[in-house]
C-alpha positions as CSV (number, residue, x, y, z in Angstrom):
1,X,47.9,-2.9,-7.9
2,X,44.7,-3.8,-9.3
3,X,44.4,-7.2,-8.1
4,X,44.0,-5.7,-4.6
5,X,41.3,-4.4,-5.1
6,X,39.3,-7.2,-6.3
7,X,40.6,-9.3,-3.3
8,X,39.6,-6.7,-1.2
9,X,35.9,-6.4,-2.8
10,X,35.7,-10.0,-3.7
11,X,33.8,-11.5,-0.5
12,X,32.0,-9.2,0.3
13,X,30.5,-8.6,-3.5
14,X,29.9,-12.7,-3.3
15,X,28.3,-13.0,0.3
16,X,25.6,-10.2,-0.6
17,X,25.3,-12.6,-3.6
18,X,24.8,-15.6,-1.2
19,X,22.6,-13.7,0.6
20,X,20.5,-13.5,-1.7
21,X,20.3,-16.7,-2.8
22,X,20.2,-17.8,1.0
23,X,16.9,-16.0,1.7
24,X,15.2,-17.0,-1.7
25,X,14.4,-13.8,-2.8
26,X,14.8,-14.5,-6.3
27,X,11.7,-16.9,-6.6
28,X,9.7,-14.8,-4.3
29,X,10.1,-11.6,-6.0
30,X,9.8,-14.0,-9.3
31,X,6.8,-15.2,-8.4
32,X,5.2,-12.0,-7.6
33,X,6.5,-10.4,-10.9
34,X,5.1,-13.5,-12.7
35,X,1.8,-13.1,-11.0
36,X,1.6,-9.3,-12.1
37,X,2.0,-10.6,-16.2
38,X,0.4,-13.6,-15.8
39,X,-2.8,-10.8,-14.9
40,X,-1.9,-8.4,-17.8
41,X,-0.3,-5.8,-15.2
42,X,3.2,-4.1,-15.8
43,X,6.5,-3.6,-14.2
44,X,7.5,-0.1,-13.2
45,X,10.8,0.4,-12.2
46,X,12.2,3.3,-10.8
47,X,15.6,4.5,-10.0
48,X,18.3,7.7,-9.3
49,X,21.8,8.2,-10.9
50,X,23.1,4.6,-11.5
51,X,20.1,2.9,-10.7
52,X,18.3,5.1,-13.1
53,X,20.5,3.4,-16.1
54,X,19.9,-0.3,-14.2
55,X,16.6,0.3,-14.5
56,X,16.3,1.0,-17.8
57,X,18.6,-2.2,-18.4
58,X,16.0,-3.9,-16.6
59,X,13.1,-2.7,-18.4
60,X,14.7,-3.3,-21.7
61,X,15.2,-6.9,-20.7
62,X,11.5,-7.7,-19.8
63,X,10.4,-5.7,-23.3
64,X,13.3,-6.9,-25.4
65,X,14.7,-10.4,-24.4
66,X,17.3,-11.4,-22.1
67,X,18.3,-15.1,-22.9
68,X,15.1,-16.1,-25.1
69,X,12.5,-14.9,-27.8
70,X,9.5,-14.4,-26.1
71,X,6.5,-12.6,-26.5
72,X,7.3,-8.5,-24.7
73,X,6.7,-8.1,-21.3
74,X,4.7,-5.1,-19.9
75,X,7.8,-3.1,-17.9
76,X,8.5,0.9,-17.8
77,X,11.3,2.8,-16.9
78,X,10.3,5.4,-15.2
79,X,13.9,6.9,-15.4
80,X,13.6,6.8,-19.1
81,X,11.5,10.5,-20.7
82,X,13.9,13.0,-20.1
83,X,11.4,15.8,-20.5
84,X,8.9,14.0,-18.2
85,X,11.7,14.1,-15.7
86,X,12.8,17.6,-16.4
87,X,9.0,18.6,-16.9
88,X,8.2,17.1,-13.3
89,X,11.1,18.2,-11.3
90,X,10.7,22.3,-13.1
91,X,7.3,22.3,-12.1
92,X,6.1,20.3,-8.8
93,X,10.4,19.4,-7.6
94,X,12.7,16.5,-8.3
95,X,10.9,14.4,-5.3
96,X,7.7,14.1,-7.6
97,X,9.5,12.7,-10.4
98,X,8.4,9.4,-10.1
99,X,5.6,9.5,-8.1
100,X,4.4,11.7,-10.7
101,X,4.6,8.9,-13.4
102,X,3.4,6.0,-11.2
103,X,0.2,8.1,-10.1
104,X,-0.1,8.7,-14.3
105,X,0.3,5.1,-15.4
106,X,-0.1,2.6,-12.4
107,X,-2.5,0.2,-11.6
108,X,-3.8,-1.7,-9.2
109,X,-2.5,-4.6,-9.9
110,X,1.0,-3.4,-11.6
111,X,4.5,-3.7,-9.7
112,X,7.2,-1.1,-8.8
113,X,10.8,-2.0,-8.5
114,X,11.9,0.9,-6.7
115,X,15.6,0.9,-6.2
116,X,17.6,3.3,-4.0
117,X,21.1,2.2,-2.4
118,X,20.5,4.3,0.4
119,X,16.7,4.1,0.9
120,X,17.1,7.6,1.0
121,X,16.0,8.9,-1.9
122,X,13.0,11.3,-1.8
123,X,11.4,10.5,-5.1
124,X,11.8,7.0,-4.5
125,X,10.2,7.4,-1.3
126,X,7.0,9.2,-3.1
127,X,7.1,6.8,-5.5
128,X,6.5,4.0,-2.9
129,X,4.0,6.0,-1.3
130,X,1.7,6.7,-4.9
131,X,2.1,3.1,-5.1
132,X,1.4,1.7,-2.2
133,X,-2.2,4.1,-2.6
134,X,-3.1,3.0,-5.7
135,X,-3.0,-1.0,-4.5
136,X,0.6,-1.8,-6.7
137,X,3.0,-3.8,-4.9
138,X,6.3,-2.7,-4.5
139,X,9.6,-4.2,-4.6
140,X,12.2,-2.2,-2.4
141,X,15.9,-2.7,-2.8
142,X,18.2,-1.0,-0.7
143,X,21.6,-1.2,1.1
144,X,21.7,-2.7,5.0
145,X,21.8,0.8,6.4
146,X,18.6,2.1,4.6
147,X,16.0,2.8,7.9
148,X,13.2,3.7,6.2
149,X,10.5,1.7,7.4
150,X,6.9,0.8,5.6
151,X,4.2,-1.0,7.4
152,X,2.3,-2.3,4.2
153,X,1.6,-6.4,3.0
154,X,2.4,-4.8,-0.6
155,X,5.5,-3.8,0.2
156,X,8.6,-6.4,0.0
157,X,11.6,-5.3,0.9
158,X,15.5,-6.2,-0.2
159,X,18.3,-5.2,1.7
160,X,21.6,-6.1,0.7
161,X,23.7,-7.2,2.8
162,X,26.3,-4.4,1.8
163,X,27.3,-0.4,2.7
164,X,29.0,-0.2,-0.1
165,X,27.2,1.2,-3.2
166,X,28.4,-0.9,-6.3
167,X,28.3,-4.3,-4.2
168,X,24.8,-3.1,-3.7
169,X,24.3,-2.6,-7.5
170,X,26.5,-5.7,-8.7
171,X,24.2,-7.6,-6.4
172,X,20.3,-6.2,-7.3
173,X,21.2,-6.4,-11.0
174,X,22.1,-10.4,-10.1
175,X,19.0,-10.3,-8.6
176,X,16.9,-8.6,-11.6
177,X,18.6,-10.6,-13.9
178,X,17.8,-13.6,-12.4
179,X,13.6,-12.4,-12.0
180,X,13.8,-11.8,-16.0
181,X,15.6,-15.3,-16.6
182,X,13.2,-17.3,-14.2
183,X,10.1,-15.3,-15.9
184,X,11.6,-16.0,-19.2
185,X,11.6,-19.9,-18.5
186,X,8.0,-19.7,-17.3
């Protein structure tokens, strides 16, 4: 029966939700993303497989509109150029496809959303590093069991309090949403 499973799923999809809201990530990772526009910089945002589509979701909402017509908002997906990817990962491997990119376009300055439910991912991991080099600052969101660990002031990082991969979707999408509604009322 269907309604099984969304009793089975239901708390733990709303207490990575609280968790959130509990550790006031949303106006800290607001703030810094509102600091980044308020300076002419842009959003890159980064993502594999799911999170590849989320984050052209979320880069649609800061250039489009979410709730309200507003002027753009500088944002890239960096999942979005098919032959950039394809390009990248024929001739230098799939880890360099986004670090690739954020070494191309990124500026001191400019934010990365790097999203990987593990905190796994290779190219994600690059990514962060090019970023972290070129003086970005970089928005990590992961699972709880992600044990990769940067020692870096630029770096913030969001676990969610979740193993399971589409609780940790459902919940950074709550999150992102949230960034592009609080920027929007700004």
């Amino acid at each position: 029966n269907i309604i099984n499973f969304f009793v089975k799923y239901n708390d733990e999809h709303f207490n990575s939700i609280r968790n959130i809201i509990d550790s006031k990530l949303i106006s800290q990772i607001g703030e810094i993303i509102l600091d980044s526009i308020k300076k002419n910089n842009k959003i890159l945002i980064c993502g594999n497989g799911g999170s590849a589509s989320d984050s052209n979701h979320i880069s649609a909402e800061f250039v489009g509109k979410f709730e309200k017509k507003r002027e753009p908002i500088n944002a890239i997906s960096l999942s979005s150029n098919m032959a950039l990817i394809t390009s990248i990962g024929n001739d230098f491997g799939f880890e360099y496809v986004f670090s690739r990119q954020v070494e191309a376009v990124g500026n001191s300055g400019d934010v990365l959303i790097a999203i990987s439910t593990s905190g796994k991912s290779e190219n994600i991991i690059k990514a962060i590093n090019a970023a972290l080099k070129l003086n970005l600052t970089v928005i990590f969101i992961t699972g709880k069991e992600s044990f990769n660990t940067f020692n870096n002031d630029n770096l913030h990082r969001v676990s969610i309090d979740s193993n399971n991969t589409a609780t940790i979707q459902e919940a950074y999408m709550f999150l992102l949403h949230n960034v592009v509604r609080y920027i929007e009322n700004k």
